[in-house]
N, C-alpha and C positions, 0 to 999 in steps of 0.2 A: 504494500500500500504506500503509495508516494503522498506523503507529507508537507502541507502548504508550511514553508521555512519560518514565514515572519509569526503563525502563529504558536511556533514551537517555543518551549524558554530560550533564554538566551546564557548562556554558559559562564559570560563574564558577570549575571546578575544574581550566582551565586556564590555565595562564600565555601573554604573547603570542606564541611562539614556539609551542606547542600548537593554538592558534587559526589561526595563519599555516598549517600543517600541514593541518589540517582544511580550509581553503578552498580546499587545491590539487588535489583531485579535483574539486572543483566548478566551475572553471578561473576564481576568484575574481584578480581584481591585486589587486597586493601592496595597495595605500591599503583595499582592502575591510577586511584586518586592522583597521586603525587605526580606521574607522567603527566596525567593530563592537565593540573596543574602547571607545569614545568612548559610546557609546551605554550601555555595563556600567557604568562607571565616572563618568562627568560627568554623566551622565544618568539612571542609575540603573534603567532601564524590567524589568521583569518577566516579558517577553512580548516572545518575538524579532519579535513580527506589530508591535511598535511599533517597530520601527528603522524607518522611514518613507523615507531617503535611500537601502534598497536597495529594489529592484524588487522587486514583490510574487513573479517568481517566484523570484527569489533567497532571499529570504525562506522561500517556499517549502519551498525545498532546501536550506536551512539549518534548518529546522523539522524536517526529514527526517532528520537526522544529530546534532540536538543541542538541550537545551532549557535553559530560565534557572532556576533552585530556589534563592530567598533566604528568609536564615533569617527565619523569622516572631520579630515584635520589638514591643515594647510596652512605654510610660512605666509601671509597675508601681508605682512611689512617687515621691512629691515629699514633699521636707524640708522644712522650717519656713523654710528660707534660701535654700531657691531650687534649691536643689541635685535632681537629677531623676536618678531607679537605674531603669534599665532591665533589660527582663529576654529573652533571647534564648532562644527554644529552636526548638533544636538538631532535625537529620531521626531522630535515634537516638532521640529522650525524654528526653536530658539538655539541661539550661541552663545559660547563662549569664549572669554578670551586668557592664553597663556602667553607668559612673556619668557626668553630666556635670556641671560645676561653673560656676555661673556668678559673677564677679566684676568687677564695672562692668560694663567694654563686653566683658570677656574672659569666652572662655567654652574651658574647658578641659575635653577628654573623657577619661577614664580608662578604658582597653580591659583588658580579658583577653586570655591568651595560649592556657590550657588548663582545662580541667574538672578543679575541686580545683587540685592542688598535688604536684607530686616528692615538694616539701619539707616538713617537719617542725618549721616556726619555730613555738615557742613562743608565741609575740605575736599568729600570724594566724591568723583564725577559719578563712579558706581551707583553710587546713592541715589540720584537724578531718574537712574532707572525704574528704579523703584524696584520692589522682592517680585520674582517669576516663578522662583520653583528650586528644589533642594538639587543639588546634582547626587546621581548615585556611586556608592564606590568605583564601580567601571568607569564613570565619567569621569572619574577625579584621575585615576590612575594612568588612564588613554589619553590624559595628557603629557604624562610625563614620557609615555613611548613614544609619544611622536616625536615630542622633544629628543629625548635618546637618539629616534631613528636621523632622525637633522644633524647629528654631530658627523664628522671627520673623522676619517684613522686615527686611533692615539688619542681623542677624546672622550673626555667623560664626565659624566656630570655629577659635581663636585657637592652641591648643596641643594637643599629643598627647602621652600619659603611657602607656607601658605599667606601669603600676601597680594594675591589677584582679589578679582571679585567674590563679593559675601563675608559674611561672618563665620569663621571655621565650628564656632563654637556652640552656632544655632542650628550645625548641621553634623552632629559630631557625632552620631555612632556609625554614620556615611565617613567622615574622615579616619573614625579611629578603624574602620575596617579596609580603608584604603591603605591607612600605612602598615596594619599587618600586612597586607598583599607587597608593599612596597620595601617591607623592611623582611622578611622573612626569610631564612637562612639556606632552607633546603628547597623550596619552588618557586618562592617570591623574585622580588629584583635587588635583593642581595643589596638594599642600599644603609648604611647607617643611623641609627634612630638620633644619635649624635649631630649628624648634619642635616638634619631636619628642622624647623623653626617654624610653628605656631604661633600668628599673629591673631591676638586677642582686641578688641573694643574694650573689652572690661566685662566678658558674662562669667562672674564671679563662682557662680556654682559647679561649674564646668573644671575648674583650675586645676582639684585635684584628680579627676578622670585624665587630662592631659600628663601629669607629673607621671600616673602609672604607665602611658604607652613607653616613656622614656624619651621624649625629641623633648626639645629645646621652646620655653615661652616665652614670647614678645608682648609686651600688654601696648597698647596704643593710649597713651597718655595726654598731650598736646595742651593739657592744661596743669593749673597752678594754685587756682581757686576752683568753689563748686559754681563760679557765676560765669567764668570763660567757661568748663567743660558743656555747661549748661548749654552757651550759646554756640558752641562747634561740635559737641554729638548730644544732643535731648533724649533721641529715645534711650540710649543707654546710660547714658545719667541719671535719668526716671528712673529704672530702675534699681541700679548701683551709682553712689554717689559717689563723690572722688575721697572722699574718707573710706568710706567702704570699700574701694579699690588698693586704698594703703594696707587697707587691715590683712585681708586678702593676699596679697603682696606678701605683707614681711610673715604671715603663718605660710606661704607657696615657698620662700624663702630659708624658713625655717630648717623645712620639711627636705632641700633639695642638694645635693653636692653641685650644683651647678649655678650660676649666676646665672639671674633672672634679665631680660632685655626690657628695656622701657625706652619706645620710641615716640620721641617728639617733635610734631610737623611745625614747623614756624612759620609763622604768620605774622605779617605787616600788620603793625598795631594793634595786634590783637592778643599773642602772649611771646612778645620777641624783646621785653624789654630789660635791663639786668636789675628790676625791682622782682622781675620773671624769674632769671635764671636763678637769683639767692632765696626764693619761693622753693624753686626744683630742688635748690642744695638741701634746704631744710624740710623737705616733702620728703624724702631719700633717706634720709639719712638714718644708719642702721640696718639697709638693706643692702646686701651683698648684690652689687649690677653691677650691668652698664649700660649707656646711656647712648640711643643714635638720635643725634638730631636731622630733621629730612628738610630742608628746606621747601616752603608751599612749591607743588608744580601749578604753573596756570593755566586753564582750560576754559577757552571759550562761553560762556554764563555765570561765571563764575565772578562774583565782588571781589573775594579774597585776591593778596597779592604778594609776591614773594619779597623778602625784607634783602635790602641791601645785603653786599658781601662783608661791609663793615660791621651792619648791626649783628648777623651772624657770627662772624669771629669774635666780636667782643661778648655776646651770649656763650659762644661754645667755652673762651677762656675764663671768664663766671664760674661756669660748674664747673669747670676743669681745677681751678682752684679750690673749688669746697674740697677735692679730693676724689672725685671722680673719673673715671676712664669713660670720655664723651668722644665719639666719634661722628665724622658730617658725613651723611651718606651722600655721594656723589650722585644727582639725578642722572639717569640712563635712556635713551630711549623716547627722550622729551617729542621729537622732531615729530613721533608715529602717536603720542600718546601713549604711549610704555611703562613711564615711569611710573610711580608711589602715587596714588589718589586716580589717576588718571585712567582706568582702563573702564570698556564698559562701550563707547561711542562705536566699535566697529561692531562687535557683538550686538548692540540694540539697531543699525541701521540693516544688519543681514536679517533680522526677527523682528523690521520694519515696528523696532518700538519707538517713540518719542520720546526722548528724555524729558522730567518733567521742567529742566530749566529751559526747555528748546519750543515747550507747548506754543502755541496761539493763545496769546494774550499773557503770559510770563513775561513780570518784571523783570527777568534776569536775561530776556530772548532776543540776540541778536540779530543784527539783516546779513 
């Protein structure tokens, strides 16, 4: 009996205990699991007819019950710097967007979590979008092969950022099952939980779930009082305030052998000034970090605007004297919309969304 494909499961939209399940009518041992994991994951193949170490008729019979659907994906811009925005879309008509970043020999991928955004930060174009839809583990992880697939001889890719579009942490049993897949020893993509980085808004309850996978936390910080964080991210201020972000913090801190990241977007007159920075030193202080400052990028709708190279350097040498290890993340990727805040505009005009700063009749909507 021939089998319509698209209404059969799809094989990446099970986890390995799902796959383990499915092979046991077919009276698959147990090491089948793990091939055919190995084959999704380290191997990437498209087409169950290519796992080649099962028997054609196993194959077969596994063709019968289940087929492979990866997201289609494509280098859509390269920057002036090297820097390369990929664009993923999605079985629904929605996309997304991955960026990779290349520096020396390091080449670092920045994923998405969700189409659009929960959240409401002021700063990010993402936001504009507005929330679409959670991505599932396969979505998350079919980015980083394609990324992989785009590298050179001799390259590899060195770190992982969740710092695309969405909140990692409003989508997190989708993330924490992607980076098993991603970090997994014997089928996974062999990558380290170590060079991994989860970038957080501040959803507080999540903090210790993240500590157990083992990768790396970034909290998005960008304020100083609760009346700036108020006016640059509301919904999640609502409902964690920037005390409760601390608290949260130095118990994450406690708990971790690892220093915690606290990334801060600087913004022209808005919290860039050194009444600011000695705010951070004493906001900080007792928690084991360290500190990126990201300079605003600017986009098109956007009020906000990026603060001189003066006022920047005499902010970073501020905290740098309380005592802190502050570093200025270099924007990348500016030219294509790439960088930090900025993704979201190729992804919403392929899944013909309107941003909401771009709507008809939006204050913020340029000609």
């Amino acid at each position: 009996m021939k089998h319509n494909q698209s209404s059969l499961p799809n094989l990446l939209d099970m986890n390995a205990s799902e796959i383990e399940a499915l092979g046991t009518p077919l009276g698959w041992p147990r090491y089948r699991t793990t091939q055919v994991l190995k084959w999704l994951y380290q191997k990437g193949v498209s087409h169950i007819s290519e796992m080649t170490n099962l028997s054609k008729d196993d194959r077969d019979r596994l063709q019968g019950v289940a087929t492979i659907s990866r997201m289609a994906c494509s280098v859509s811009e390269m920057a002036g710097d090297g820097t390369g925005k990929f664009l993923g879309k999605l079985d629904d008509g929605l996309a997304v967007e991955t960026v990779m970043i290349p520096e020396g020999h390091r080449r670092t991928v920045c994923v998405s979590s969700q189409v659009g955004c929960t959240l409401d930060c002021g700063f990010c174009l993402t936001a504009q979008i507005g929330f679409r839809r959670n991505l599932s583990p396969h979505e998350i992880v079919d980015q980083v092969w394609h990324a992989r697939k785009s590298l050179g001889q001799g390259e590899a890719i060195t770190s992982l950022v969740f710092m695309g579009m969405g909140e990692p942490l409003l989508n997190f049993e989708a993330v924490a099952e992607a980076i098993q897949r991603l970090t997994n020893a014997e089928w996974g993509m062999v990558m380290s939980p170590r060079r991994i980085t989860v970038s957080t808004a501040g959803w507080v309850p999540r903090f210790q779930d993240i500590q157990r996978l083992g990768v790396n936390l970034a909290i998005s910080l960008n304020a100083t009082t609760n009346h700036q964080r108020q006016l640059l991210m509301p919904a999640v201020n609502k409902r964690f305030d920037l005390m409760q972000i601390m608290e949260a913090s130095r118990a994450y801190a406690k708990r971790s052998d690892r220093r915690l990241t606290f990334e801060y977007v600087l913004i022209a007159r808005v919290n860039d000034s050194v009444e600011d920075a000695k705010r951070l030193v004493k906001l900080l202080r007792g928690i084991r970090c360290k500190i990126n400052l990201i300079p605003f990028n600017e986009f098109s709708g956007s009020s906000y605007q990026r603060p001189s190279q003066e006022v920047i350097e005499v902010f970073q040498q501020t905290v740098r004297n309380g005592g802190y290890d502050v570093y200025l993340r270099r924007s990348r990727g500016v030219d294509v919309l790439g960088a930090c805040g900025q993704l979201g505009r190729m992804a919403s005009e392929a899944a013909h969304i309107v941003p909401k700063g771009l709507r008809k009749g939006s204050a913020n909507a340029r000609s």
